[in-house]
C-alpha positions in Angstrom: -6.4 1.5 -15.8 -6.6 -1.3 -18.4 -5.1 0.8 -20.7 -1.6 2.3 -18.4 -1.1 -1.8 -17.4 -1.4 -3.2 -21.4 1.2 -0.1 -22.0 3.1 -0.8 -19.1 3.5 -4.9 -20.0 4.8 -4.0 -23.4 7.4 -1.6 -22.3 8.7 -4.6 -20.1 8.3 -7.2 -22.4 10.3 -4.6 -24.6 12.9 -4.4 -22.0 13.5 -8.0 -21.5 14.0 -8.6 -25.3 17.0 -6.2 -24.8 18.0 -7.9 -21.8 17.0 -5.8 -19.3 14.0 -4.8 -17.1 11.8 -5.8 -14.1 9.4 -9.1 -14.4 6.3 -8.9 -15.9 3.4 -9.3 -13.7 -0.3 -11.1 -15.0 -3.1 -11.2 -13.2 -5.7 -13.8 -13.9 -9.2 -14.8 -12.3 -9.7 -18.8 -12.3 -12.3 -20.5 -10.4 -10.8 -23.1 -7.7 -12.1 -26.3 -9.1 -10.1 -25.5 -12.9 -7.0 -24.2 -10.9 -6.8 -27.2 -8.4 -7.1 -29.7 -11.4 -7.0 -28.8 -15.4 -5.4 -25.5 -15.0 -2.2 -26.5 -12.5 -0.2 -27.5 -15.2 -0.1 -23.9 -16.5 1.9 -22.6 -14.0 4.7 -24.9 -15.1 4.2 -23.1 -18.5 5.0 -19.6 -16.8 7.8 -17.9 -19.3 10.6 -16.7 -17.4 10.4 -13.4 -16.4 6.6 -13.4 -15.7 5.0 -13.4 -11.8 1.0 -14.2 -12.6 -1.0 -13.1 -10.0 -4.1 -15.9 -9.4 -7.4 -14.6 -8.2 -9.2 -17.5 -7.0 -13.2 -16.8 -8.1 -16.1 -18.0 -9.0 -16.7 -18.7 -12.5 -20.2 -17.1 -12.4 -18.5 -14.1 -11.1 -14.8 -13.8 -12.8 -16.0 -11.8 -15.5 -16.4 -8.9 -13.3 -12.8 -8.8 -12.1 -12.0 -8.5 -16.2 -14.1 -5.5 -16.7 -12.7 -3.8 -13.8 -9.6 -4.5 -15.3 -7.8 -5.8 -12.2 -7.3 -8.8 -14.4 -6.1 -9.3 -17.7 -7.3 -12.8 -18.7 -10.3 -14.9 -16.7 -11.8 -18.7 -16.7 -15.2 -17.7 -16.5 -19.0 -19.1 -17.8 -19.2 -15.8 -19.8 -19.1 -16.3 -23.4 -19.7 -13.0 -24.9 -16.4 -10.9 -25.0 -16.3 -8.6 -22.5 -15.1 -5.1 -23.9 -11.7 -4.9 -25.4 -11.3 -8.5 -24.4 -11.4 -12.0 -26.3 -13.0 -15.1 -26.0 -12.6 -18.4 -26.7 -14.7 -21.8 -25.4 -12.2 -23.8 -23.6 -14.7 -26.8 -22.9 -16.8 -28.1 -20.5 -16.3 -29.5 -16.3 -18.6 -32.0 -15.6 -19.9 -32.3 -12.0 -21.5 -34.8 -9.9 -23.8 -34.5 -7.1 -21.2 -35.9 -3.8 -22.4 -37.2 -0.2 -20.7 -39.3 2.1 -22.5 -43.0 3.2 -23.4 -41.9 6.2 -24.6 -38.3 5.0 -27.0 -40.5 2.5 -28.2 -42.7 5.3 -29.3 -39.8 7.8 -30.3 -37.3 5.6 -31.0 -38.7 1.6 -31.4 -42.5 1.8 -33.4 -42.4 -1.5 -31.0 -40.2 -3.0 -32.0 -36.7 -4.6 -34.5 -37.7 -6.9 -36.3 -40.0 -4.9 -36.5 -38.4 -1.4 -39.0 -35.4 -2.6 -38.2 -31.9 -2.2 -39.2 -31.5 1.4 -36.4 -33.4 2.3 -34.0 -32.1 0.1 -34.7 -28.7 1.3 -33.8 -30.3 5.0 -30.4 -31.9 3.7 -27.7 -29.1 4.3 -25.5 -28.8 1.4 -22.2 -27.6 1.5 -21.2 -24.4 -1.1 -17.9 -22.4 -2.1 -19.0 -19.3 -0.2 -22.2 -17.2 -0.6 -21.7 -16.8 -4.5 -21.5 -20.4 -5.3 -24.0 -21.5 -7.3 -23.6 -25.0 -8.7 -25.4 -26.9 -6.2 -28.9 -25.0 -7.1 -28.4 -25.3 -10.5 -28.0 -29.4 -9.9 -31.1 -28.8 -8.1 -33.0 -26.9 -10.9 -31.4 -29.4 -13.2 -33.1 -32.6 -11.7 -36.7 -31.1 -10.5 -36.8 -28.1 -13.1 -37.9 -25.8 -10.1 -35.7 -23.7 -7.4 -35.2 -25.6 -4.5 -33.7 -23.5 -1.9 -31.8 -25.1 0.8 -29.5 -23.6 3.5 -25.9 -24.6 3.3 -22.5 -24.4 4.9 -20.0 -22.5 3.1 -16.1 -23.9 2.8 -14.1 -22.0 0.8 -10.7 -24.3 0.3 -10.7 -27.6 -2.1 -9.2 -29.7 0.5 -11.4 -28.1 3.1 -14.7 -28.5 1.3 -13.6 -32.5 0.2 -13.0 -32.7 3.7 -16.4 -31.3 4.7 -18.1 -33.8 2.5 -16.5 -36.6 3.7 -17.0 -35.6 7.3 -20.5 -35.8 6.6 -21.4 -32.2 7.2 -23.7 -31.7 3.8 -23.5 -32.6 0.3 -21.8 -30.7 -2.8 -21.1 -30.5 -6.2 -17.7 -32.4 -7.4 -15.9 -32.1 -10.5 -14.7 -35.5 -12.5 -11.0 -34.8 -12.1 -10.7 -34.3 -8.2 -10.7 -37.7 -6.5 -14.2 -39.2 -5.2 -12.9 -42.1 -3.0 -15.3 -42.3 -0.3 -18.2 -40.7 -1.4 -21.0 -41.5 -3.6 -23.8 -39.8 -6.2 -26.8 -38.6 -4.8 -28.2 -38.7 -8.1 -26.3 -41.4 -10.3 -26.4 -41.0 -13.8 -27.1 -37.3 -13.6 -24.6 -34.4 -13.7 -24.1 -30.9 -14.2 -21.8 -29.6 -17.3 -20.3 -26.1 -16.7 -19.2 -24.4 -20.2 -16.2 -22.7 -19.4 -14.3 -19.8 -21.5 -10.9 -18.0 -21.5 -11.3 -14.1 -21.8 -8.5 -11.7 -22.1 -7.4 -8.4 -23.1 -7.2 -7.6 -26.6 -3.6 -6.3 -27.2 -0.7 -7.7 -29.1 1.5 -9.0 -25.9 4.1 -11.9 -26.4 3.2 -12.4 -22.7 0.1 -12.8 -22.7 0.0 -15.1 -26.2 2.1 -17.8 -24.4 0.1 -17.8 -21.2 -3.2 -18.3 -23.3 -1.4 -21.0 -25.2 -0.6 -22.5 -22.3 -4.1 -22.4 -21.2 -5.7 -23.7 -24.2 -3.3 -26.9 -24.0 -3.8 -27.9 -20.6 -8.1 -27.4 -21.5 -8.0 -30.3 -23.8 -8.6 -32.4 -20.5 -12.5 -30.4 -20.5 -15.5 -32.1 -22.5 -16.6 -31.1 -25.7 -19.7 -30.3 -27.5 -20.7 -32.8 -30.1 
């Protein structure tokens, strides 16, 4: 599979250099947090001729779409290369634990830390879907345990924003989306996600721009020191 699309992209990019052809279509994996904020401005890099195909997933979970080959190129928390693929470390997006006032004064008025577990396991939270994962690793961070704790799931950006503010649990927030209205549950503390751009190992002009593309708009992410 991985090998008929990496021979079908260069017989089209071979095409349009003669002036000719059908577009070029990429698929990539990107979590929704890096496509609704760093990421965005790739699209605008796009060469003409090129449809990209965005599969919004988790970055726990991206990888897999990338050995399946349904993908050519992922955001993803992986940093081995994945078969036939490269990798590069793109940076880190920091997140902050995110509650509404009113959500703090029900359900957390002592904030994470402070409260003790048993009532941080009553607090709902609010999660991606199913596979998200960032709020229990915010949890492990701060009591260096599991603490599990039921949660609603909101799949959408604006949706789960929306969720938080309404009150209906707390979440995990990244630094670039806009926190007006809410406040940290644990201030001071945060969770750093390492993040990594993987794609297929073939000589495509396509693919070369699109990664460029990628690694400019990543300069926004934190760096190791």
């Amino acid at each position: 599979m991985r090998l008929a699309a990496q021979i079908g992209t260069l017989e089209r990019e071979a095409l349009q250099e003669m002036g000719g052809g059908v577009p070029i279509r990429v698929a990539i994996a990107v979590n929704a947090d890096s496509f609704g904020t760093w990421m965005g401005s790739v699209v605008s890099q796009i060469p003409d001729g090129v449809l990209i195909d965005i599969r919004i997933e988790d970055q726990d979970h991206s990888a897999e779409l990338l050995r399946a080959g349904v993908v050519m190129a992922a955001v993803t928390t992986e940093p081995r290369p994945i078969a036939g693929c490269r990798s590069e470390s793109l940076g880190a997006m920091r997140y902050f634990g995110m509650a509404s006032p009113e959500y703090v004064e029900r359900h957390l008025p002592d904030g994470l830390l402070d409260s003790g577990i048993d009532k941080v396991r009553q607090a709902p939270l609010i999660r991606w879907d199913r596979r998200d994962a960032l709020q229990d690793q915010f949890l492990r961070k701060l009591f260096r345990r599991d603490v599990v704790v039921a949660g609603h799931c909101v799949p959408t950006t604006v949706g789960f924003t929306a969720a938080l503010r309404a009150g209906l649990g707390w979440g995990m927030m990244p630094e670039q989306l806009d926190r007006e209205g809410l406040v940290e549950l644990a201030p001071g503390r945060h969770l750093d996600v390492p993040l990594y751009w993987q794609h297929w190992k073939f000589e495509s002009s396509t693919l070369s721009a699109i990664t460029s593309a990628v690694r400019e708009a990543a300069t926004v992410l934190r760096r190791s020191r």
